[in-house]
N, C-alpha and C positions, 0 to 999 in steps of 0.2 A: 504494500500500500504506500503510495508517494508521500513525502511530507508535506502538509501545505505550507507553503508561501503567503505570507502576511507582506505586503507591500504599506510602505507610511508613508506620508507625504510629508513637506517640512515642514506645516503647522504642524500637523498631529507630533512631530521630533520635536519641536519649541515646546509643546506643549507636556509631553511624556519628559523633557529635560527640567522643565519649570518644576512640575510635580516633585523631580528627584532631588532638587534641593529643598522642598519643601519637606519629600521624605528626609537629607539627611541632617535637619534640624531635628526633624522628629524623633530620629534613632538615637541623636547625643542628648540628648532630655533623657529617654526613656535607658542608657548605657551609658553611664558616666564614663565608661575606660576611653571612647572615643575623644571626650572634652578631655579628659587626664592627659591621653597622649597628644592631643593638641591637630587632633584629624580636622580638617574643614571637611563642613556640613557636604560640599558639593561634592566631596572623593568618595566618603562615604556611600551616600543616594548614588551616587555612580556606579560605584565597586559594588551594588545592591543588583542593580540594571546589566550590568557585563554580567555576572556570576547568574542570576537570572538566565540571562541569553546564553551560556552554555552551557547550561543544564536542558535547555529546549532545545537545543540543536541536534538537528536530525533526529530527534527522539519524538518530539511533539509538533513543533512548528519550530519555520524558519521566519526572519525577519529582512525586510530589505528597506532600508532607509533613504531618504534624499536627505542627503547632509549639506543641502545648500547654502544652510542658514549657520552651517557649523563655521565655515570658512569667513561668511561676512560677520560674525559676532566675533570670530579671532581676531580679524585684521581693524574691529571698531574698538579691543582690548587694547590691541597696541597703539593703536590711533591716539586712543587717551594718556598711555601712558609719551608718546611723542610730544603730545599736547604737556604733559607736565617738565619736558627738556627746556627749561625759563634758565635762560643765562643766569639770571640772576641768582636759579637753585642752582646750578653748577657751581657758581661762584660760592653760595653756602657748603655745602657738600665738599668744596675745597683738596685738599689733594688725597682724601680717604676716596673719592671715587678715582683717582688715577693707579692707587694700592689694589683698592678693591678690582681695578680692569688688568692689573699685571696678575692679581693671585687669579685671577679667572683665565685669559691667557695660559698662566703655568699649568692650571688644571687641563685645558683642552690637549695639550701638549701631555702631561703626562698622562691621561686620558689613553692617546695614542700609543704611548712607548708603551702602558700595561697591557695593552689590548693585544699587542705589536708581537708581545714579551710570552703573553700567554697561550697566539695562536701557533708561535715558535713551539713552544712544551708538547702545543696539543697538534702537535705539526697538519694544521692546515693555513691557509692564505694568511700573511701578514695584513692582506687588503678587507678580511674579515675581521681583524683588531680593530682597524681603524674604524668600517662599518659599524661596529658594538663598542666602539669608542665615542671620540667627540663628535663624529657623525649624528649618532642617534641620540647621545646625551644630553650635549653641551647645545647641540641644532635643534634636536626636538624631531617630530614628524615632517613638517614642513622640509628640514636640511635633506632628511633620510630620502625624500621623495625627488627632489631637488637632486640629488648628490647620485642615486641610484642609477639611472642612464649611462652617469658617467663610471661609474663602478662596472656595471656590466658589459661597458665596452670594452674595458681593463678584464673580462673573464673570468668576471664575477657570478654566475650564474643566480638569478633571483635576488639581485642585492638589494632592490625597491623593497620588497618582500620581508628581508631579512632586516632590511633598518628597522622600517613601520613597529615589526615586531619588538625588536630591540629599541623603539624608542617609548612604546606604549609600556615595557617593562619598568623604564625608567623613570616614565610619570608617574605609575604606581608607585613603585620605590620610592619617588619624592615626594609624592603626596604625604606618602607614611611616614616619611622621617624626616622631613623640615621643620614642621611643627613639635616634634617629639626634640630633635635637637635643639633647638632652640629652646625648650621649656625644661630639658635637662641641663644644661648650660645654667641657665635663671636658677632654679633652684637647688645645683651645684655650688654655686658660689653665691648664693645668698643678693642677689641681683634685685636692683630696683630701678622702675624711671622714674625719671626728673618729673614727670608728672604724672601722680597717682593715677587710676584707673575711675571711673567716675562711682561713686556710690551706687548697689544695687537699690531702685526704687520701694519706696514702701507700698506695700499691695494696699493698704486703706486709702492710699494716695492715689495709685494705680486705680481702683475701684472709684472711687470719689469721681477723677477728671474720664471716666468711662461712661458714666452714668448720661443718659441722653438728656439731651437742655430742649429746652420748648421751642425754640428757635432753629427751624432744621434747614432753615432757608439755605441759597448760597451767600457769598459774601458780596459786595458787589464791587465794581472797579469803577476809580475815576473816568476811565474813557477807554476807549477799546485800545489804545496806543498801547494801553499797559503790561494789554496781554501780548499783542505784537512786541515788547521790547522786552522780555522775560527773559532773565539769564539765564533761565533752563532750557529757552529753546536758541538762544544765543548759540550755546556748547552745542547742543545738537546739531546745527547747521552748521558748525567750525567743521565737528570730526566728520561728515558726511561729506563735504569738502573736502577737507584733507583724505579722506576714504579715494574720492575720485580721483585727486591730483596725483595722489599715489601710484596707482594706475597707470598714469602716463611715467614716473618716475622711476618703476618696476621693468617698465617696457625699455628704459634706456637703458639701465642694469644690463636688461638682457641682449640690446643688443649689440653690447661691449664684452658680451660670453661673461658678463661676471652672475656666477650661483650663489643669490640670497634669498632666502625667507622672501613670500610676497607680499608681507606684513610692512616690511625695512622700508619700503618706497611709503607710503603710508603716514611711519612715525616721523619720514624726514620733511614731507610735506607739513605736519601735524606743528612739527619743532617751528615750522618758519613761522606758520600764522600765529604762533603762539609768541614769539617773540615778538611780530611786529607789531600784535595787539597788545602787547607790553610796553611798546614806546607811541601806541597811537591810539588806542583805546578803542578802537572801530569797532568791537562787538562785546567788549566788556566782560570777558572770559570768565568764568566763577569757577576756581578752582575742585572749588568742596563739588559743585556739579558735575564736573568734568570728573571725579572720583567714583564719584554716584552713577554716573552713568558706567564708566570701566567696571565696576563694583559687579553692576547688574548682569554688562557683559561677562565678563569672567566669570562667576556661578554656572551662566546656564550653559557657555560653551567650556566648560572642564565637565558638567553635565552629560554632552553629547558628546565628546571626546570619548570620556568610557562609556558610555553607552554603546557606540558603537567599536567597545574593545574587543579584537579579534581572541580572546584568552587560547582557542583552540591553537591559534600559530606560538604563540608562546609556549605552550603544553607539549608542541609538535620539537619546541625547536633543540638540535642534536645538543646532545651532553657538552661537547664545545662551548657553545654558544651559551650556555648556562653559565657554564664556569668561567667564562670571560665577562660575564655579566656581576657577576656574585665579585667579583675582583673589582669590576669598577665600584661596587656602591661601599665594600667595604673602602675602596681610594677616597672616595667623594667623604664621607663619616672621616675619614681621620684627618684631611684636607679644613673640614669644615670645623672641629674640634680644635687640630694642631697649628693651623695656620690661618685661617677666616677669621676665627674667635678671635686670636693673640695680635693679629697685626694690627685687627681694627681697633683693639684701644682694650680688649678682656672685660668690659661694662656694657653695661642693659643692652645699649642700641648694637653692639658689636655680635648677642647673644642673637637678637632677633635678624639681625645679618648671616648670622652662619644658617641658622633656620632659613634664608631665603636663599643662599649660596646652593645648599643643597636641594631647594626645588629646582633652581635654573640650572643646577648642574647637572643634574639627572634625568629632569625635562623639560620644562617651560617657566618663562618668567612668569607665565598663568599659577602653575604651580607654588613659584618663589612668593607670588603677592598674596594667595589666597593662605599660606601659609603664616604670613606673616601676619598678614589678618588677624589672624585666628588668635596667636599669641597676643598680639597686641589689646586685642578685645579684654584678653583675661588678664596682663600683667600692667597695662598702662600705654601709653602713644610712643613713638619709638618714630619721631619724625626724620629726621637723619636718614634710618635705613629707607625710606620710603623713598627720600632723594638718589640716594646711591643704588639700590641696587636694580631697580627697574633701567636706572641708566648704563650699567654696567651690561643686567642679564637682560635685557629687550634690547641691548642697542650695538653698543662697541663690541660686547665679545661674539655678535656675530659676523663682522668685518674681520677680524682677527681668525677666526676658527675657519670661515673659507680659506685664508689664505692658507692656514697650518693645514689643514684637509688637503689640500690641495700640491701641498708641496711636499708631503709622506707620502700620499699616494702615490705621488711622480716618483719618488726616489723610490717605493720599493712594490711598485707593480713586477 
């Protein structure tokens, strides 16, 4: 008897993604271990949805998704975090993000040589190190996809294949231990921020302003100008903007043969109008918005990201491949421990840095911010890392990691 085929469209994927962050709020209420260990709600509901989906597979039903929506929520993620690249947070951020892009850099790099070192032992392709190295790690799925073509023209058989898989490993991975490092670190060393965490509300408080008022009216506006000039929908028309310009910016990348993320065009769009609306104020940019929107994107697309986790290719994939994986993450943990933690200063904000170090190093700066997030919710703001590292893992070390991909491969195809 065939299995059937369940075909989604991308609302119905927007929709089944929304839910699963709403599931994985639900699950860390209901299972403290997840809050303890510092899981965002969306890895969770995710890792709920993947493990779901391979347990149906070929057994009950199959799924087949339009992930249309998945690719334009990544690239409005990084749009905003472009949008946050203010000269003038650079110039705050000061020379810890030029620290912070060299220890990133050395990871991508030694990345490689482990990868390089291990496929040596397990004598298959050095060109498979690299694939389950900073390919898949330090790049994300985006590099692995990107990078792939050129791997299998080097005689790579299935290398598109094999990154995807090995990068989806390392989202995992990072999802699970960004937020867990960084909240072992805090409470290792007895760690505080500069500015306490806000008081949890009183429920009679909570109950009291819940209560309906007799007035359910709307509010009403001076004049309709008002609502035309909202700096909520200010921000949304910048990164939909910059969403397009990007586009054109992607397309020149490429046709200079240079392999980036199609995000990078995007956040560098994103950088100009943000700065120029810094010295000219033409649409009045509101940062806290610009947040709040990345915020909402991030959730639902780490949502669909594992949703549609292949777990079967990872379960497939040869003992190799495992243990060249299990080597980076144990690299990335003592990276982010021995050298993230110590350089950036060994205090609060340097904690929830290594915590982000090891989302973007494993998979995505999606990863790196929801993580941080998370920490931050529960120990206090941790403003700093918020400058540095989305500027580091969304921005420079993907400049840098083409080129080191790019220049190992050549030397040892």
């Amino acid at each position: 008897m065939p299995i059937p085929l369940i075909k989604l469209s991308a609302v119905q994927v927007l929709g089944i993604a929304c839910f699963g962050v709403a599931l994985g709020n639900w699950l860390k209420h209901r299972l403290p271990v997840f809050d303890k260990l510092n899981i965002p709600s969306s890895i969770v509901g995710g890792l709920v949805f993947a493990v779901t989906t391979l347990l149906l597979r070929d057994r009950v039903v199959n799924f087949e998704m339009d992930l249309v929506l998945q690719a334009i929520l990544m690239n409005a993620f990084f749009t905003t975090i472009g949008m946050g690249a203010s000269l003038r947070l650079v110039k705050e951020g000061g020379m810890q993000v030029l620290v912070f892009f060299g220890i990133a850099t050395l990871g991508a790099v030694l990345q490689n040589a482990v990868g390089i070192g291990l496929a040596n032992v397990l004598n298959v392709s050095p060109l498979l190190g690299i694939i389950s190295g900073s390919v898949a790690l330090t790049g994300g799925p985006a590099t692995a996809l990107a990078f792939g073509k050129t791997f299998e023209d080097m005689g790579v058989a299935g290398a598109s294949a094999v990154g995807v898989a090995s990068a989806m490993f390392g989202i995992t991975a990072g999802g699970l231990m960004g937020g867990f490092i960084g909240g072992l670190l805090i409470k290792r060393d007895h760690l505080k921020a500069k500015i306490p965490p806000p008081p949890a509300p009183d429920p009679e408080v909570v109950a009291y302003h819940n209560e309906p008022t007799v007035d359910t009216g709307v509010s009403k506006m001076h004049d309709e100008s008002e609502a035309e000039e909202n700096h909520l929908l200010g921000s949304v028309i910048a990164i939909a903007v910059a969403m397009a310009l990007g586009t054109l910016i992607s397309g020149w990348f490429t046709s200079m043969n240079l392999v980036l993320p199609s995000y990078v065009g995007a956040m560098i769009a994103a950088a100009i109008i943000r700065n120029v609306d810094d010295h000219t104020s033409f649409l009045k940019l509101s940062q806290r918005h610009i947040d709040t929107i990345g915020n909402i994107a991030l959730y639902i697309f780490i949502v669909m990201a594992l949703l549609t986790l292949q777990l079967w290719q990872i379960a497939t994939l040869a003992l190799p491949f495992l243990i060249m994986l299990i080597g980076q993450i144990v690299l990335v943990f003592l990276m982010c421990v021995f050298l993230a933690y110590k350089s950036m200063g060994s205090d609060y904000e340097a904690a929830v840095m290594a915590g982000g170090f090891c989302g973007f190093m494993l998979g995505t700066t999606a990863n790196a911010m929801a993580c941080m997030d998370v920490i931050t919710r529960k120990h206090g703001p941790a403003p700093r890392a918020f400058i540095v590292v989305p500027l580091v893992g969304a921005f420079l070390i993907d400049f840098t990691n083409a080129i080191i991909i790019t220049g190992m491969a050549n030397f040892f195809k």
